[in-house]
C-alpha atoms as a printed R data frame, in Angstrom:
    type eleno elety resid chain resno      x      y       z
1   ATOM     1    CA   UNK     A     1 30.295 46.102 -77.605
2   ATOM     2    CA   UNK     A     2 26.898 47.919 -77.718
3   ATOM     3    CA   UNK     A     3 26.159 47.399 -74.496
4   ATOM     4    CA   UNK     A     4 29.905 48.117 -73.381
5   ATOM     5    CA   UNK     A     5 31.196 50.884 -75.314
6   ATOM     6    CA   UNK     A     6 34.234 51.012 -73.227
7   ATOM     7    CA   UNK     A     7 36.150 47.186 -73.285
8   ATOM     8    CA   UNK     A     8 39.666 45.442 -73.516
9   ATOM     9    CA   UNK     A     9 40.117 42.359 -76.348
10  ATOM    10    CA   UNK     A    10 39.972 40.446 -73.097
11  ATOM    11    CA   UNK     A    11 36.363 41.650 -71.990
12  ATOM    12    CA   UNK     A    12 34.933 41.100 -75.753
13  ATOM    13    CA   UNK     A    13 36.740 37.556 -75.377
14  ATOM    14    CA   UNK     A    14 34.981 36.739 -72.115
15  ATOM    15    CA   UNK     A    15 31.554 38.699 -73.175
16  ATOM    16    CA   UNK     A    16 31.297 36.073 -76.292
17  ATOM    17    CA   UNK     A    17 32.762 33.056 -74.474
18  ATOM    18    CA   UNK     A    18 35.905 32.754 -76.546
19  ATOM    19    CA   UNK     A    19 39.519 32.577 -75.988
20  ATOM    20    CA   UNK     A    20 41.228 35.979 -76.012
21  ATOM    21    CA   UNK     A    21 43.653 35.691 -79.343
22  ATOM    22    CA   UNK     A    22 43.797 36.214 -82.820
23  ATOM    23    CA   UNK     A    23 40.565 36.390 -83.860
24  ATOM    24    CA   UNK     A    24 39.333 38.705 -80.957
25  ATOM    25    CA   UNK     A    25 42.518 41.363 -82.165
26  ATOM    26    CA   UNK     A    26 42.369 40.811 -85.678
27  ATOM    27    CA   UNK     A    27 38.168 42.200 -85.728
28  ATOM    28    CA   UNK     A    28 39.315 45.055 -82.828
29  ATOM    29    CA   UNK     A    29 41.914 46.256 -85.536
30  ATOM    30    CA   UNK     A    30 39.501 45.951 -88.317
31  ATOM    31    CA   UNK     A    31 37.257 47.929 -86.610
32  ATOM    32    CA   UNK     A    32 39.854 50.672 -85.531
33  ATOM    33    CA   UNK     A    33 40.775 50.922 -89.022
34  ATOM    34    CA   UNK     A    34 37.404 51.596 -90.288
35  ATOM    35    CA   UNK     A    35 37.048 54.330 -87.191
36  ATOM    36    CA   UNK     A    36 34.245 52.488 -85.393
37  ATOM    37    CA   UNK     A    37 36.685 51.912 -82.392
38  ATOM    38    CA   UNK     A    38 39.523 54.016 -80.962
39  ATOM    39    CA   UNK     A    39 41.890 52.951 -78.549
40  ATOM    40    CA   UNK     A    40 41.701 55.193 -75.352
41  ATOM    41    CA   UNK     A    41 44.194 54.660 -72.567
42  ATOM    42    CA   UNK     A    42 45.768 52.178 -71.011
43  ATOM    43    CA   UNK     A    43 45.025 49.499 -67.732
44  ATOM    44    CA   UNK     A    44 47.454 49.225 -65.388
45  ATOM    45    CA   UNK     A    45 48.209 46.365 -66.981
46  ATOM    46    CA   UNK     A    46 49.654 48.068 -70.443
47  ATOM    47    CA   UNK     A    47 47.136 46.554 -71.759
48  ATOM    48    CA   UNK     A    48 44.966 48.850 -74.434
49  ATOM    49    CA   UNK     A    49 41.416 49.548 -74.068
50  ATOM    50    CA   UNK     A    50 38.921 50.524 -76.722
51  ATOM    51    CA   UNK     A    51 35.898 52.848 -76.709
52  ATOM    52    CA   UNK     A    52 33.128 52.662 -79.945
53  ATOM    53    CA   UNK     A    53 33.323 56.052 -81.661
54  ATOM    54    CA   UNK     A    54 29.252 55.818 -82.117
55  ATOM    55    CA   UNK     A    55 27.429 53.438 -81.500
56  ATOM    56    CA   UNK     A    56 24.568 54.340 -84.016
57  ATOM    57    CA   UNK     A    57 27.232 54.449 -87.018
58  ATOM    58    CA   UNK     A    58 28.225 51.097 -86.022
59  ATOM    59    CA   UNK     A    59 24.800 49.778 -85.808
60  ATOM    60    CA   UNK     A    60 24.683 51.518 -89.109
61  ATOM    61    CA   UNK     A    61 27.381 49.485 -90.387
62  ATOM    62    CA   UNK     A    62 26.222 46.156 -88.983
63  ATOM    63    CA   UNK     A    63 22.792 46.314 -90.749
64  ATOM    64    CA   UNK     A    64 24.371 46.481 -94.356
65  ATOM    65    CA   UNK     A    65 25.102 42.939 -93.431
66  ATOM    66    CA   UNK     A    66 22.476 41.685 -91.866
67  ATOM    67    CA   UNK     A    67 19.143 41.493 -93.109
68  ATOM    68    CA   UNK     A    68 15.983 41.449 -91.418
69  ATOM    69    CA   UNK     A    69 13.188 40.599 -94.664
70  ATOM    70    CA   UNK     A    70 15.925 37.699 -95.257
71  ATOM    71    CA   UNK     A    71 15.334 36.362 -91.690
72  ATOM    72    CA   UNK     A    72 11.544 36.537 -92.306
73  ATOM    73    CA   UNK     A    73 10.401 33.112 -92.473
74  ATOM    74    CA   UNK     A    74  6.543 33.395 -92.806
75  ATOM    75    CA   UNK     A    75  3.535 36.036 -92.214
76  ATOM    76    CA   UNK     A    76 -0.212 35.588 -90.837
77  ATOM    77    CA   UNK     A    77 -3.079 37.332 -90.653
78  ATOM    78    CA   UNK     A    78 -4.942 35.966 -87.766
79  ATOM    79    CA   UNK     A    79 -7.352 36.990 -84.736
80  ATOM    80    CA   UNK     A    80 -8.721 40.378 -83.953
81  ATOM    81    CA   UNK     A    81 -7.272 40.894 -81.015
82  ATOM    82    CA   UNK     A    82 -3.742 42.162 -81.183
83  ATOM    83    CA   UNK     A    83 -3.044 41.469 -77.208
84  ATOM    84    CA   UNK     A    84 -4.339 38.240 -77.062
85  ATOM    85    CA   UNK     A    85 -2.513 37.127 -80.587
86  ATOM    86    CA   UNK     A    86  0.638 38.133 -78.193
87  ATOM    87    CA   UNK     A    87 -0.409 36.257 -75.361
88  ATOM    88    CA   UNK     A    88 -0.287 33.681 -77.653
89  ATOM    89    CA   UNK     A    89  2.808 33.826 -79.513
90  ATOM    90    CA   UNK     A    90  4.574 34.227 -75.810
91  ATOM    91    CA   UNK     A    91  3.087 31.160 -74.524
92  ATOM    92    CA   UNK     A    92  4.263 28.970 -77.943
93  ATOM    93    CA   UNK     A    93  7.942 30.618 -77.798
94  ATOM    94    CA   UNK     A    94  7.673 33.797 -79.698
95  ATOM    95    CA   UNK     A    95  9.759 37.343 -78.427
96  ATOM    96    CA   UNK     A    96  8.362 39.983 -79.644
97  ATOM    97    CA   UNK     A    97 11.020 42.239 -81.835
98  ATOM    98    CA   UNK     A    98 10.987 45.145 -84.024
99  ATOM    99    CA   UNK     A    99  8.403 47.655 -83.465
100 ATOM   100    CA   UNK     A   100  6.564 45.337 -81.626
101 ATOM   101    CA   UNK     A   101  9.391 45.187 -78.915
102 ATOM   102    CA   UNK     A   102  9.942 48.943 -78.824
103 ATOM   103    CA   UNK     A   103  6.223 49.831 -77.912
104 ATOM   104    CA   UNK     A   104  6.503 47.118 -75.286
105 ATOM   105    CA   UNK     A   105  9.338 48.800 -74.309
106 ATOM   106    CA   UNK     A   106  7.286 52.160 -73.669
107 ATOM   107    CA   UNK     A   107  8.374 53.810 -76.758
108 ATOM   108    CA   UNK     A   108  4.808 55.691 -77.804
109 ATOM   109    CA   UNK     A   109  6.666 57.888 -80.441
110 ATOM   110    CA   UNK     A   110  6.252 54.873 -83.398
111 ATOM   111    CA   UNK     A   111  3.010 53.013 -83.869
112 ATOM   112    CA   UNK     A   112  2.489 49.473 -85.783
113 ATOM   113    CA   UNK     A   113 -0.586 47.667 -85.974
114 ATOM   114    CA   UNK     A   114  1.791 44.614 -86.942
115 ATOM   115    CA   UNK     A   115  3.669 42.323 -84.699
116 ATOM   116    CA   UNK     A   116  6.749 41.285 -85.206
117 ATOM   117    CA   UNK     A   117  8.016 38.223 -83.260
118 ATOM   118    CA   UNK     A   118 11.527 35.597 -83.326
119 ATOM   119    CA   UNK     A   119 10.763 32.218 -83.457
120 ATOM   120    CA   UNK     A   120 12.823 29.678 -81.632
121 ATOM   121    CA   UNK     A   121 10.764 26.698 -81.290
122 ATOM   122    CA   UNK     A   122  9.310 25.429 -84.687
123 ATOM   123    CA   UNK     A   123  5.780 24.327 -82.893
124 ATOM   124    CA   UNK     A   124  4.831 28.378 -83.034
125 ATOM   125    CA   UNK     A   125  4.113 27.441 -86.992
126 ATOM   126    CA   UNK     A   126  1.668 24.470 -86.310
127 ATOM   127    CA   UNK     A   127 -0.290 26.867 -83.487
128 ATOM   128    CA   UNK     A   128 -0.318 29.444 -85.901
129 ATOM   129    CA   UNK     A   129 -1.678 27.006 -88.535
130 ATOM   130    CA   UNK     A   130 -4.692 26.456 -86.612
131 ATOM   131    CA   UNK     A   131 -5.418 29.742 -86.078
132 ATOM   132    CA   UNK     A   132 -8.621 31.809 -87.872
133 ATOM   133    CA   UNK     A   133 -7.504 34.132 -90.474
134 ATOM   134    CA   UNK     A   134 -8.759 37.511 -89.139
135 ATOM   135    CA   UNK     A   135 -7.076 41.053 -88.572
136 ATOM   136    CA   UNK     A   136 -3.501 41.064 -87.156
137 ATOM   137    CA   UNK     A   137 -0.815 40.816 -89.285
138 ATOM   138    CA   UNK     A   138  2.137 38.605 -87.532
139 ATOM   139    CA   UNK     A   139  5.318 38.453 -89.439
140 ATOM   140    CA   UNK     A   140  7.659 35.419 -88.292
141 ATOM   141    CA   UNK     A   141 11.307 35.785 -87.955
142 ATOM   142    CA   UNK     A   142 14.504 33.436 -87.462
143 ATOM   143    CA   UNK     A   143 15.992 34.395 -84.103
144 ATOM   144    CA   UNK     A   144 19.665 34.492 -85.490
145 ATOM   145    CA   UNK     A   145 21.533 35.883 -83.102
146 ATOM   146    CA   UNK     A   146 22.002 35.783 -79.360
147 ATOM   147    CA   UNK     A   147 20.245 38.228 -76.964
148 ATOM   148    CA   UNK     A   148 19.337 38.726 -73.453
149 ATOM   149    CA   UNK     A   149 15.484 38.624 -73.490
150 ATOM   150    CA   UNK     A   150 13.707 41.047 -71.474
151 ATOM   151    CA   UNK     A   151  9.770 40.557 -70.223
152 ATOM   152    CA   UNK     A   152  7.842 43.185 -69.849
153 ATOM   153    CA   UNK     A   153  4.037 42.386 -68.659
154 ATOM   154    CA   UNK     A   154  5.061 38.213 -69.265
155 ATOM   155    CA   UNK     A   155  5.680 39.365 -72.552
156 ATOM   156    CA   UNK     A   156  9.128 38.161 -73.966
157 ATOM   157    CA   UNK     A   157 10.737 40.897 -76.013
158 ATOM   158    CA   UNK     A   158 14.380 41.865 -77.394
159 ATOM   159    CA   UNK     A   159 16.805 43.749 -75.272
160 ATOM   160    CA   UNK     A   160 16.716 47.430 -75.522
161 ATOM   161    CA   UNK     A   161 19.854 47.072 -77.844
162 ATOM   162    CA   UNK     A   162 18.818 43.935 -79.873
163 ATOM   163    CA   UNK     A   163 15.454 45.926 -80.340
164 ATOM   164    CA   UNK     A   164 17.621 49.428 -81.767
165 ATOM   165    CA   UNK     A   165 20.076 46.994 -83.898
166 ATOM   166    CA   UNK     A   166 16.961 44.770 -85.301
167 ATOM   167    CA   UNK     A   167 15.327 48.222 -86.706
168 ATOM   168    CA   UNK     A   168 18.297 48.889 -88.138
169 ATOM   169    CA   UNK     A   169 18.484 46.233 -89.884
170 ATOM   170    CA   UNK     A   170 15.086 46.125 -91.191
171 ATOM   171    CA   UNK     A   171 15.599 49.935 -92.638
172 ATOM   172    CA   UNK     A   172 13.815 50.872 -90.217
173 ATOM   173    CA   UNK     A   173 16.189 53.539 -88.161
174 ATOM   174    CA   UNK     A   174 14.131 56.119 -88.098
175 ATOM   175    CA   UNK     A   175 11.357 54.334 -85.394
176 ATOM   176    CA   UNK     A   176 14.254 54.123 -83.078
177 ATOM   177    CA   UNK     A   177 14.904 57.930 -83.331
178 ATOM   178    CA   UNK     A   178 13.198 58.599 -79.780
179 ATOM   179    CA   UNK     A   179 14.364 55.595 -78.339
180 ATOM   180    CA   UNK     A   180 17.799 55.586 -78.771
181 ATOM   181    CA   UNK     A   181 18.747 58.449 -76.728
182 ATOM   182    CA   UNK     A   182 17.179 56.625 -73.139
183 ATOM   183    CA   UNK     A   183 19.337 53.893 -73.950
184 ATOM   184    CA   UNK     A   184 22.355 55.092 -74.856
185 ATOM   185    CA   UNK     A   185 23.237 57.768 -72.918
C-alpha cells in the first residue's frame, strides 16, 4: 500500500499473494473507517478503488504495533572500521536498516556512528562471535517482515519504504524528516 497509494482489494490481493476475499475487504474497510484509506472512483469494472489519505499517518499508525527494540536480538561492539564491519555483515547475510540504510541511501541530513543490520541467516552470530571487541557498535535485528532489498555499493539495505517504516517504528521519525519527501512524492 506504501508503495501503491492508489490500489483495488484485487491489487493488495495479488501484491501479498493471497486470494482476493474476505480478509483482503474486511482490513480495506477497517482502514477506511479509521480514515487511513478513502475510496476514490470507480474502474470500469464498478469495481472501487482506494487511495491512502497519508502515508506518513499510516506509517504512524503501523509503528504503535510494531516494535523495533523488541525485534533487537543482540548488540556488538567490534572492529574500528565502520566500512569494513559492513563489508562484513553483507558478506554473512546482514541488510543494513535503520539509519544505517538511510545514509546508504544518500540521506546526509541524519548521522549514526551505529549500524543497524536484519539478520536472516543465524551464522552472522557465530562470525560476529569471533570478532575483536573494538569501536563500532552493531545492533542485530530479526528481519520480520518482507521487503524488496536494495544494494547500493554491494551493500544490501532496506527499500526506501521499509527503511522510512523501520524508523518509525524504532521512534525514530524524525531522521526520516528529509528523506521522506524524495520518496514519496
Amino acid at each position: 500500500m506504501l508503495e501503491h497509494p492508489q490500489f483495488s482489494q484485487r491489487q493488495m490481493a495479488r501484491d501479498l499473494g493471497m486470494y482476493h476475499g474476505e480478509k483482503i475487504h474486511s482490513f480495506v474497510n477497517w482502514l477506511e473507517e479509521l480514515r487511513f484509506v478513502k475510496k476514490t472512483y470507480q474502474t470500469k469494472m464498478g469495481k472501487p478503488k482506494y487511495e491512502i489519505s497519508s502515508r506518513v499517518e499510516l506509517v504512524n499508525f503501523f509503528s504503535r504495533f510494531r516494535d523495533m527494540q523488541k525485534l533487537k536480538l543482540e548488540t556488538y561492539v567490534i572492529g574500528t572500521n565502520k566500512e569494513e564491519i559492513m563489508q562484513l555483515l553483507n558478506e554473512n547475510g546482514g541488510i543494513m536498516c535503520l539509519t544505517t540504510a538511510l545514509q546508504l541511501h544518500g540521506e546526509e541530513f541524519f548521522r549514526d556512528p551505529e549500524i543497524h543490520v536484519y539478520v536472516e541467516d543465524r551464522k552472522l552470530f557465530d562470525v560476529l562471535s569471533e570478532q575483536v571487541e573494538g569501536r563500532v557498535k552493531v545492533s542485530i535485528y530479526e528481519f520480520d517482515l518482507p521487503d524488496m532489498i536494495k544494494e547500493k555499493n554491494g551493500i544490501k539495505i532496506t527499500s526506501p519504504t521499509r527503511t522510512i517504516m523501520d524508523l518509525f517504528c524504532n521512534n525514530m521519525a524524525y531522521a526520516a524528516e528529509h528523506f521522506i519527501p524524495k520518496v514519496w512524492i
